[in-house]
PDB file of N, CA, C and O in Angstrom:
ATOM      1  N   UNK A   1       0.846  -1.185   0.000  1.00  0.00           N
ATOM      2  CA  UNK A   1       0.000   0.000   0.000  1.00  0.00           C
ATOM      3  C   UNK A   1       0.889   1.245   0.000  1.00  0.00           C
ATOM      4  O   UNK A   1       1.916   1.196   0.677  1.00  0.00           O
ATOM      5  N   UNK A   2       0.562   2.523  -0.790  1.00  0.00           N
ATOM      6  CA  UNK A   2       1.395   3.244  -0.499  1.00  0.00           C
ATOM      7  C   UNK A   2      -0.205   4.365  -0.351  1.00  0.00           C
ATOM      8  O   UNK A   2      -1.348   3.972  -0.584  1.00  0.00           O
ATOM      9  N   UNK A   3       0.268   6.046   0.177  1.00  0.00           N
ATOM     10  CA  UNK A   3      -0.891   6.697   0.954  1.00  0.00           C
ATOM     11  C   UNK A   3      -0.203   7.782  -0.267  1.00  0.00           C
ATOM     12  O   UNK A   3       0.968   7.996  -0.578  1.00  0.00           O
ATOM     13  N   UNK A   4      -1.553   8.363  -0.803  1.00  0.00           N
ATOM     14  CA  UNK A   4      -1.184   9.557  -1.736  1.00  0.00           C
ATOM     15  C   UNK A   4      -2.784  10.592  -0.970  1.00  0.00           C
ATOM     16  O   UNK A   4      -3.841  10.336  -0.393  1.00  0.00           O
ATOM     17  N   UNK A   5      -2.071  11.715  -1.433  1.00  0.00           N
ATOM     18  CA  UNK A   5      -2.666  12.436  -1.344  1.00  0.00           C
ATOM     19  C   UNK A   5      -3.875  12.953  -2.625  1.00  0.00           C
ATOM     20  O   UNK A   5      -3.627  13.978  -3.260  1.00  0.00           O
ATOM     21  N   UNK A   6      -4.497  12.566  -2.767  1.00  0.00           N
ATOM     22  CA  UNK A   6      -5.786  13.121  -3.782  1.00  0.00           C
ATOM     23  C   UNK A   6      -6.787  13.918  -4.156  1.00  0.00           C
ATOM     24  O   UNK A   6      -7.891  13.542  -3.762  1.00  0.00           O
ATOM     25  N   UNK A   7      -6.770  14.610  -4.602  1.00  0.00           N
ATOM     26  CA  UNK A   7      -7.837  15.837  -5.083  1.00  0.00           C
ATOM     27  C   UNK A   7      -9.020  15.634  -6.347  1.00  0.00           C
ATOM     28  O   UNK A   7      -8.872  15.967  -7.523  1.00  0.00           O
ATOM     29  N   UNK A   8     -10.265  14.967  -5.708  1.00  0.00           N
ATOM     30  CA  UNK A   8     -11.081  14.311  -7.058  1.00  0.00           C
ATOM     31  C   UNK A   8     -12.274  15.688  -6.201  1.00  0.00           C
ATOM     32  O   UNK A   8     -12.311  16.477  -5.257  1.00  0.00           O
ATOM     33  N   UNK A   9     -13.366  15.003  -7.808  1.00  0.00           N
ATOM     34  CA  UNK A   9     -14.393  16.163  -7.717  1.00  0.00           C
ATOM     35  C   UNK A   9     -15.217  14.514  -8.166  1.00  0.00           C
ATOM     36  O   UNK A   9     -14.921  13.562  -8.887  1.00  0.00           O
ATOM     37  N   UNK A  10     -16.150  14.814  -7.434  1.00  0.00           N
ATOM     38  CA  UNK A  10     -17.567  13.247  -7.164  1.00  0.00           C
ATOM     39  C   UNK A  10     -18.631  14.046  -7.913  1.00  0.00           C
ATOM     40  O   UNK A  10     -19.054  15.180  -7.687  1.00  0.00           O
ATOM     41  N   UNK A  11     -19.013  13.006  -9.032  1.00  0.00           N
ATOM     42  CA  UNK A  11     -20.361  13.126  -9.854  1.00  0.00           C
ATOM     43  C   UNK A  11     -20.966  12.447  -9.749  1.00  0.00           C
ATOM     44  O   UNK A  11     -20.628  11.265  -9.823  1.00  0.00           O
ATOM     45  N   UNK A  12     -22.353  12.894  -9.489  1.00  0.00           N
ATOM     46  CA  UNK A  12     -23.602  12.301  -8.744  1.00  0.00           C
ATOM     47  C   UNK A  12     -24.425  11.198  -9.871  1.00  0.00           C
ATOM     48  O   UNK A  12     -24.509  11.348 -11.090  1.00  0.00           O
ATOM     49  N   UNK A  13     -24.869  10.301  -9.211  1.00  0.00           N
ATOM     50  CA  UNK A  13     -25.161   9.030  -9.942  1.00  0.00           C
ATOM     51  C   UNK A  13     -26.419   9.412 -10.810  1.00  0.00           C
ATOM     52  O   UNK A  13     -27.377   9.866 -10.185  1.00  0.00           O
ATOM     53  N   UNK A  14     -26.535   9.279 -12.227  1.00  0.00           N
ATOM     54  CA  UNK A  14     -27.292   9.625 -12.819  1.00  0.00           C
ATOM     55  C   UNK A  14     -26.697  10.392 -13.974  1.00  0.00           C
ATOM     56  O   UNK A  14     -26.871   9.829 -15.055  1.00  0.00           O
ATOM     57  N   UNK A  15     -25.821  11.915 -14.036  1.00  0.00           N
ATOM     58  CA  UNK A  15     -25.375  12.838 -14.706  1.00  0.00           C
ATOM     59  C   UNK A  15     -24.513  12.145 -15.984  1.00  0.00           C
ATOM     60  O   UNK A  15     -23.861  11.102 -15.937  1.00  0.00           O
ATOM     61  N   UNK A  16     -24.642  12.735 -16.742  1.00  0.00           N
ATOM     62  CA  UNK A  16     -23.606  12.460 -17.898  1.00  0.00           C
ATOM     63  C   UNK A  16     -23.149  13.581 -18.168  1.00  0.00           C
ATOM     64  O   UNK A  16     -23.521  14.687 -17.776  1.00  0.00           O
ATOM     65  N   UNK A  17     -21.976  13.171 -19.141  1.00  0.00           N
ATOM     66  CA  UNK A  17     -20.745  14.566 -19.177  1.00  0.00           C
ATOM     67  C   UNK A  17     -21.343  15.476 -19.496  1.00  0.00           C
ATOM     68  O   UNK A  17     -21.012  16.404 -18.758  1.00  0.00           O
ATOM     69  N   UNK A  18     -22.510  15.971 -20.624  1.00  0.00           N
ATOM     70  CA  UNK A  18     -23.196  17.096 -20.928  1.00  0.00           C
ATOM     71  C   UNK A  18     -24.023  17.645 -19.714  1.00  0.00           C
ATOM     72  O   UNK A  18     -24.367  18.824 -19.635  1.00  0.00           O
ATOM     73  N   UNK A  19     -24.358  16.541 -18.627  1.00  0.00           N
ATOM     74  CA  UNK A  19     -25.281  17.421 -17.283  1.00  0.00           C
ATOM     75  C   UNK A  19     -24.855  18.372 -16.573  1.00  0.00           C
ATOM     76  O   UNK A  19     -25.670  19.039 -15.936  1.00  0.00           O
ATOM     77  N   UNK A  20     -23.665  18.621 -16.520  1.00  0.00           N
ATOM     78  CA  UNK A  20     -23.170  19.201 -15.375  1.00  0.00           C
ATOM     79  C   UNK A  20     -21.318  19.989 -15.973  1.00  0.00           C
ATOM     80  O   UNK A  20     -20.585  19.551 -16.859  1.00  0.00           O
ATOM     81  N   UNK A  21     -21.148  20.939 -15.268  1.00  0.00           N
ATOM     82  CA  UNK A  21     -20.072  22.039 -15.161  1.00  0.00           C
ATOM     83  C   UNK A  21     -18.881  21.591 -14.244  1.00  0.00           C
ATOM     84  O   UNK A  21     -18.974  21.756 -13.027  1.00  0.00           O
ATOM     85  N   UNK A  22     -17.869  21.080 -14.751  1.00  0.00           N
ATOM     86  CA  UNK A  22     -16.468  20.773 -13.648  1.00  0.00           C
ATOM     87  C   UNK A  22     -16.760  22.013 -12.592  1.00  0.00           C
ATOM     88  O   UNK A  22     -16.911  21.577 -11.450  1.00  0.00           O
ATOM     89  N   UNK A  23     -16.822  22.786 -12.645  1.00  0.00           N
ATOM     90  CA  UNK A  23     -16.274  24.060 -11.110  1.00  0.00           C
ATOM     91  C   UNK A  23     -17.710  23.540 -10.538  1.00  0.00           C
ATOM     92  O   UNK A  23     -17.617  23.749  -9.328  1.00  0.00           O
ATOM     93  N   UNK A  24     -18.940  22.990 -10.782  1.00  0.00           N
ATOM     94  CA  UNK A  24     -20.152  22.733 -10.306  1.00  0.00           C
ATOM     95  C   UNK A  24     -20.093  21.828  -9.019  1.00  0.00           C
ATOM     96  O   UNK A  24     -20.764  21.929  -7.993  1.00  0.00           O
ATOM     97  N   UNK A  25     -19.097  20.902  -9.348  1.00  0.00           N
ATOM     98  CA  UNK A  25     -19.289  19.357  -8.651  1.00  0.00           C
ATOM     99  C   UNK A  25     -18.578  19.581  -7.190  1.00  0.00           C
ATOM    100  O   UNK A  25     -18.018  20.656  -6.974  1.00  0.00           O
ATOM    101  N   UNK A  26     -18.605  18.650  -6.280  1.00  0.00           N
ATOM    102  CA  UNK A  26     -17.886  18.807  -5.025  1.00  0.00           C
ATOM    103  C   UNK A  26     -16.889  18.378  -5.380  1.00  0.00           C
ATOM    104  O   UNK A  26     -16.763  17.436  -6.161  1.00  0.00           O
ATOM    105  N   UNK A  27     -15.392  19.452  -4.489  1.00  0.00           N
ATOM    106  CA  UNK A  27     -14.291  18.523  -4.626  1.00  0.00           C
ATOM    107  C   UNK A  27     -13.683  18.349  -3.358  1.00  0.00           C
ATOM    108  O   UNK A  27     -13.446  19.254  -2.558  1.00  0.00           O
ATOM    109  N   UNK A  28     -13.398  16.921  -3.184  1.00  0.00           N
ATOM    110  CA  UNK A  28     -12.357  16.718  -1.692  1.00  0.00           C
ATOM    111  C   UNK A  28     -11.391  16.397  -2.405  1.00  0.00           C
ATOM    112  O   UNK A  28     -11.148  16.144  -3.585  1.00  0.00           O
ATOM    113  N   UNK A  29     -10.489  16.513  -0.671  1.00  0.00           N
ATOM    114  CA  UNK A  29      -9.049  16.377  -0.942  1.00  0.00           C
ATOM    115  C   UNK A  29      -8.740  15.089   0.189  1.00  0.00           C
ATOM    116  O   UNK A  29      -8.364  15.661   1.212  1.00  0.00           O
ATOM    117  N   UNK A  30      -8.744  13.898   0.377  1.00  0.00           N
ATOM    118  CA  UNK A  30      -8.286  12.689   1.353  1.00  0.00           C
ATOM    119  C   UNK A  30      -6.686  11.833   0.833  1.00  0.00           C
ATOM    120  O   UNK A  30      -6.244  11.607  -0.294  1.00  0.00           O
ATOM    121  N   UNK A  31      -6.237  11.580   1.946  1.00  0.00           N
ATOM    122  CA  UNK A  31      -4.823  10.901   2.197  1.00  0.00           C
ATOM    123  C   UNK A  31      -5.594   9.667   2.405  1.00  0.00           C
ATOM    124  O   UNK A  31      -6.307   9.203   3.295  1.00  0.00           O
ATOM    125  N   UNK A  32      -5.059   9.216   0.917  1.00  0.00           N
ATOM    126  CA  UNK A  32      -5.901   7.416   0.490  1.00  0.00           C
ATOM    127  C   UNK A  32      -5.046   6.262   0.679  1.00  0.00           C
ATOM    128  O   UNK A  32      -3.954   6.551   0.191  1.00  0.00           O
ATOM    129  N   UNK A  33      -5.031   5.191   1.116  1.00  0.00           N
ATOM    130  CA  UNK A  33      -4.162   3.857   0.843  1.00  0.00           C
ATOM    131  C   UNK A  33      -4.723   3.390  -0.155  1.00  0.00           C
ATOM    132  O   UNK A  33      -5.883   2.985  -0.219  1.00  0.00           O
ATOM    133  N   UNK A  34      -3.864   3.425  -1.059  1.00  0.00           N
ATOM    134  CA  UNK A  34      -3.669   2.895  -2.672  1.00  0.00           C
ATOM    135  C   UNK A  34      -2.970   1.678  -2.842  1.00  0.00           C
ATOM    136  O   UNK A  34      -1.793   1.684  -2.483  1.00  0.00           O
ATOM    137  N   UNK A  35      -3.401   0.717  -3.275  1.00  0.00           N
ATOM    138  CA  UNK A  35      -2.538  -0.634  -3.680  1.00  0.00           C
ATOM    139  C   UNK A  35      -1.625  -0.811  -4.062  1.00  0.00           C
ATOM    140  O   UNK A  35      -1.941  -0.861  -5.251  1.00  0.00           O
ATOM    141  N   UNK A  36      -0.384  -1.007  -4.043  1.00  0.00           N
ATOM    142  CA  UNK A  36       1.009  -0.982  -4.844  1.00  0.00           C
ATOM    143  C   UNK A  36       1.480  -0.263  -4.560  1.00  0.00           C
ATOM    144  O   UNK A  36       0.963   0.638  -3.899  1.00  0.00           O
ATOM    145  N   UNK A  37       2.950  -0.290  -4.979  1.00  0.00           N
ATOM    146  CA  UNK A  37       4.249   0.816  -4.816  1.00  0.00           C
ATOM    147  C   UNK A  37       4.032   1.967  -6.164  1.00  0.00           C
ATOM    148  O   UNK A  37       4.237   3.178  -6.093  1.00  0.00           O
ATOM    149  N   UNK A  38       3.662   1.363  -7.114  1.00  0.00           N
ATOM    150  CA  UNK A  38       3.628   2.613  -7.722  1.00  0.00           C
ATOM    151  C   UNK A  38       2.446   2.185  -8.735  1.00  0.00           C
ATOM    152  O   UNK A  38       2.642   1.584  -9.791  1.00  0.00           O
ATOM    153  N   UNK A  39       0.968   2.663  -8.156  1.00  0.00           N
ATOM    154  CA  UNK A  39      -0.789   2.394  -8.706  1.00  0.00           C
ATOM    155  C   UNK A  39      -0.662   3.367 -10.105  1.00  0.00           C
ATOM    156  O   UNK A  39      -0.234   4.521 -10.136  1.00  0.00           O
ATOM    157  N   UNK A  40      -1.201   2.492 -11.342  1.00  0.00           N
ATOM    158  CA  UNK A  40      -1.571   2.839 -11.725  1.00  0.00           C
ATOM    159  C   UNK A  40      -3.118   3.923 -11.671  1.00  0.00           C
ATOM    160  O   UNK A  40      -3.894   4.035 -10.722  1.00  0.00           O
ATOM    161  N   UNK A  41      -3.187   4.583 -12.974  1.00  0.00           N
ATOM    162  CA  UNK A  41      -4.288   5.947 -13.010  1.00  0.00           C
ATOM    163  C   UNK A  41      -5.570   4.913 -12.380  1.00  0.00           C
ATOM    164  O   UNK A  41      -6.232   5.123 -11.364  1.00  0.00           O
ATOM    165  N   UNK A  42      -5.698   3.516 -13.516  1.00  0.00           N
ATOM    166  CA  UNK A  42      -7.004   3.200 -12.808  1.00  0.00           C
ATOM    167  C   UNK A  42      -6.727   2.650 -11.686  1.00  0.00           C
ATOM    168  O   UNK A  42      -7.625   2.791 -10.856  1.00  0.00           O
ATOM    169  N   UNK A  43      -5.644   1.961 -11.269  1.00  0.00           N
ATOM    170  CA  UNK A  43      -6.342   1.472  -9.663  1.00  0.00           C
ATOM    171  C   UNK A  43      -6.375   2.628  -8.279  1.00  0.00           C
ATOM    172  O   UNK A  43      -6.684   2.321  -7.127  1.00  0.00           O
ATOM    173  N   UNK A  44      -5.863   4.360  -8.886  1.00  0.00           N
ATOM    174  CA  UNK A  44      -5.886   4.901  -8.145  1.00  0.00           C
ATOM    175  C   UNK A  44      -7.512   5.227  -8.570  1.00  0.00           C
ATOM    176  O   UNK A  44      -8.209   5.489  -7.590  1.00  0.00           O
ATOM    177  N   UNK A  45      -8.061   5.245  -9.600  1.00  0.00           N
ATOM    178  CA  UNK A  45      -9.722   5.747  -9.960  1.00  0.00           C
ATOM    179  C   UNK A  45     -10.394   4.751  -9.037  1.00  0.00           C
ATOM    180  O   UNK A  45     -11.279   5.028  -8.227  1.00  0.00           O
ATOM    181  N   UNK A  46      -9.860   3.549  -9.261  1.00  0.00           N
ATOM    182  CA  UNK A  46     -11.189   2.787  -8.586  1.00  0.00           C
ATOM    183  C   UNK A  46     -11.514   2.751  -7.121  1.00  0.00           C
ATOM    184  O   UNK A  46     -12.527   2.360  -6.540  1.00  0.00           O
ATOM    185  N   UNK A  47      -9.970   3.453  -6.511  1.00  0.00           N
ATOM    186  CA  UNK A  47      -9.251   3.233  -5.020  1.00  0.00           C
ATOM    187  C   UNK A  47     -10.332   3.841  -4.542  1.00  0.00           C
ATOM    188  O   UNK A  47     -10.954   3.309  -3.623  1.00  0.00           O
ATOM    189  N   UNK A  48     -10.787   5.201  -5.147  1.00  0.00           N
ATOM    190  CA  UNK A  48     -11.129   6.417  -4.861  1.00  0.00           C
ATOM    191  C   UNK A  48     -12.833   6.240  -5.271  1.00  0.00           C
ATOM    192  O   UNK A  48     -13.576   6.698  -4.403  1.00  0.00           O
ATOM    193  N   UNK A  49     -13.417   5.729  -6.289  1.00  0.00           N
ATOM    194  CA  UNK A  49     -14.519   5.393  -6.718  1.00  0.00           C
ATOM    195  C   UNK A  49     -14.982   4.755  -5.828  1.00  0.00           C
ATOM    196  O   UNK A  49     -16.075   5.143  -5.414  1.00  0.00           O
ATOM    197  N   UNK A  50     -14.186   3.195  -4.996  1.00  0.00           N
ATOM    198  CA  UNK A  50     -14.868   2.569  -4.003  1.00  0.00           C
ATOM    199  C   UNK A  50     -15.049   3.226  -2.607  1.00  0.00           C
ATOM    200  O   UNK A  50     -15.658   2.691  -1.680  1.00  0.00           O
ATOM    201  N   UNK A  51     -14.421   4.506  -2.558  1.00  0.00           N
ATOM    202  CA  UNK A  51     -14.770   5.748  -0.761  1.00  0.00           C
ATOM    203  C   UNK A  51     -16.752   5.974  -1.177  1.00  0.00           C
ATOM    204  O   UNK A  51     -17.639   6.033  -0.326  1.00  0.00           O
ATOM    205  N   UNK A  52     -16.928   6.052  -2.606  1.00  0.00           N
ATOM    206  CA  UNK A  52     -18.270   7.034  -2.827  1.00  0.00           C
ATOM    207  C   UNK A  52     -19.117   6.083  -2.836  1.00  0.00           C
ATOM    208  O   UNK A  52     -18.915   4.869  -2.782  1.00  0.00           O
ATOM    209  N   UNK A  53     -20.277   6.779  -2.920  1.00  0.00           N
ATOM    210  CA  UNK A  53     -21.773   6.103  -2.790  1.00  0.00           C
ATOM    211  C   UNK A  53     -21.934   4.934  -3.805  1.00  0.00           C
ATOM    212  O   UNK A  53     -20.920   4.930  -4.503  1.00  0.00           O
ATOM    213  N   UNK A  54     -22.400   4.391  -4.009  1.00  0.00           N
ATOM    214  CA  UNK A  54     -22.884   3.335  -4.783  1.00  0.00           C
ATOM    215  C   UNK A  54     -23.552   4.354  -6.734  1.00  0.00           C
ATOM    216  O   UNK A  54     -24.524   5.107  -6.687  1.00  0.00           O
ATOM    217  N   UNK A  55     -22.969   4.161  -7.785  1.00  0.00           N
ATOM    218  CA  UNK A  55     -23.461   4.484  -8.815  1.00  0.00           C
ATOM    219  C   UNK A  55     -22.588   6.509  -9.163  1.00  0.00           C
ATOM    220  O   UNK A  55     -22.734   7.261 -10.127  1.00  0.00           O
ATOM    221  N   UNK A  56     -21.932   6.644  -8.128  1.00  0.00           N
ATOM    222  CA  UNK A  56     -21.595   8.389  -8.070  1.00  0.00           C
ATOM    223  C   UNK A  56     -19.623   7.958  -9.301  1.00  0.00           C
ATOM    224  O   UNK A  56     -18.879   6.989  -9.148  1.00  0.00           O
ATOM    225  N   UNK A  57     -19.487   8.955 -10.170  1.00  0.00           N
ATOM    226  CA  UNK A  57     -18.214   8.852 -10.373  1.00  0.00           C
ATOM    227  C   UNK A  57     -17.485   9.849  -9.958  1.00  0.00           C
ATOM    228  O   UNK A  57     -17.877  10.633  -9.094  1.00  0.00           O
ATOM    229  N   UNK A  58     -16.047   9.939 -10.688  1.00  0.00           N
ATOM    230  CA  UNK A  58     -15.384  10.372  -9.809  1.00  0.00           C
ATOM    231  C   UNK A  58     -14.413  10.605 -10.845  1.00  0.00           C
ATOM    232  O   UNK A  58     -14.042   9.786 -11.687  1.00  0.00           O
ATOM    233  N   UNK A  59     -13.807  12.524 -10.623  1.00  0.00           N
ATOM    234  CA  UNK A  59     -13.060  12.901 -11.497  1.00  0.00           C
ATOM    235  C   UNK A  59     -11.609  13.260 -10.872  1.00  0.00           C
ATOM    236  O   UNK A  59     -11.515  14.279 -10.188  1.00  0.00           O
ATOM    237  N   UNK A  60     -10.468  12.435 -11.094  1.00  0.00           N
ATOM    238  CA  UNK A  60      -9.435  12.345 -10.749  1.00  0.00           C
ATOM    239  C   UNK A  60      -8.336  14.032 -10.831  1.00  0.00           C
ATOM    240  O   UNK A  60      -7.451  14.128 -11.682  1.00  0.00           O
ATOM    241  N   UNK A  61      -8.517  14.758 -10.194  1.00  0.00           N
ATOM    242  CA  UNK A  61      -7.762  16.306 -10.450  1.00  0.00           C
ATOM    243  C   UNK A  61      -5.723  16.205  -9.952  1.00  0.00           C
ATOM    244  O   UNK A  61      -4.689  16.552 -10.522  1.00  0.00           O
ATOM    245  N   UNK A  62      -5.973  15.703  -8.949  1.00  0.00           N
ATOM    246  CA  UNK A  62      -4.557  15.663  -8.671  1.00  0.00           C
ATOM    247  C   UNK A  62      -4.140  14.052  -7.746  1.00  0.00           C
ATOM    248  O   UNK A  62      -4.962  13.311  -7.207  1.00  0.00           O
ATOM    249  N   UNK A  63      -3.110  13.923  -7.784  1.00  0.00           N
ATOM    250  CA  UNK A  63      -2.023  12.577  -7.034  1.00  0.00           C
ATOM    251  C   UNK A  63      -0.935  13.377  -6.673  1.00  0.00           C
ATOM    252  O   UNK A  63      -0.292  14.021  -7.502  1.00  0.00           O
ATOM    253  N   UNK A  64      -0.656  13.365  -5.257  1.00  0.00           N
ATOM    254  CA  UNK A  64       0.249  13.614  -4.402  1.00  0.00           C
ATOM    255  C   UNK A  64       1.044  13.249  -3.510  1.00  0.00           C
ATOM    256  O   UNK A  64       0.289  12.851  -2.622  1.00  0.00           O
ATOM    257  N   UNK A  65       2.486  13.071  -3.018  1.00  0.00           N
ATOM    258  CA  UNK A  65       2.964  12.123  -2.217  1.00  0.00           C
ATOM    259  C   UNK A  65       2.735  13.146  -1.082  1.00  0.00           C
ATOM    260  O   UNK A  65       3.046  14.336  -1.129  1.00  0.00           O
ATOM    261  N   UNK A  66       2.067  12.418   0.076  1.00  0.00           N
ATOM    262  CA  UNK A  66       1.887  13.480   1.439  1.00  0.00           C
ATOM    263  C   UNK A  66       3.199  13.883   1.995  1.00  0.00           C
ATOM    264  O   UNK A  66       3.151  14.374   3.123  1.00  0.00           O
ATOM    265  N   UNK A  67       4.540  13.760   1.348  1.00  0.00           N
ATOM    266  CA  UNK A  67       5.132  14.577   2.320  1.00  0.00           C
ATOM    267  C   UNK A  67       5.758  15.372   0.977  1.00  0.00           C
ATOM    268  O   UNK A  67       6.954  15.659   1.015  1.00  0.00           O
ATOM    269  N   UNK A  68       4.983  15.725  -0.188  1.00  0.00           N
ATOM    270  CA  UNK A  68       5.392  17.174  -0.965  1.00  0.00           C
ATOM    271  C   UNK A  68       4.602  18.450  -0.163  1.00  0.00           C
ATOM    272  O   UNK A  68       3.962  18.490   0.888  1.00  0.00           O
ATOM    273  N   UNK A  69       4.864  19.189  -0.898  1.00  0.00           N
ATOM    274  CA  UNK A  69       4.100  20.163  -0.166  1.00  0.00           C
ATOM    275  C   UNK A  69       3.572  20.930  -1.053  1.00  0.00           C
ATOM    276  O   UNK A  69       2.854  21.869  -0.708  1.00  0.00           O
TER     277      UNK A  69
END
């Protein structure tokens, strides 16, 4: 496991890309345990897809090692 720091914006279950405005959506920022020494894009998408509700996606903005700054 390695712990990155992540910055996604969660789209609500239902929306498609024409529904909705990127600056619209919520964005958090959580220090995730990610699988592997060095996760690929999707197993960091799905890492992060499986925190949210059931059917919500999830737009990947930043990957960070928590001790950059």
């Amino acid at each position: 496991m390695s712990e990155y720091v992540i910055r996604y914006s969660i789209i609500p279950p239902g929306l498609g890309p024409d529904d909705y405005e990127p600056a619209d959506l919520e964005q958090r920022e959580h220090l995730v345990d990610v699988p592997g020494e060095q996760p690929s894009v999707a197993t960091i998408h799905s890492t992060v897809k499986a925190l949210l509700p059931p059917g919500s996606g999830v737009a990947i903005l930043s990957v960070r090692d928590p001790g950059e700054g």
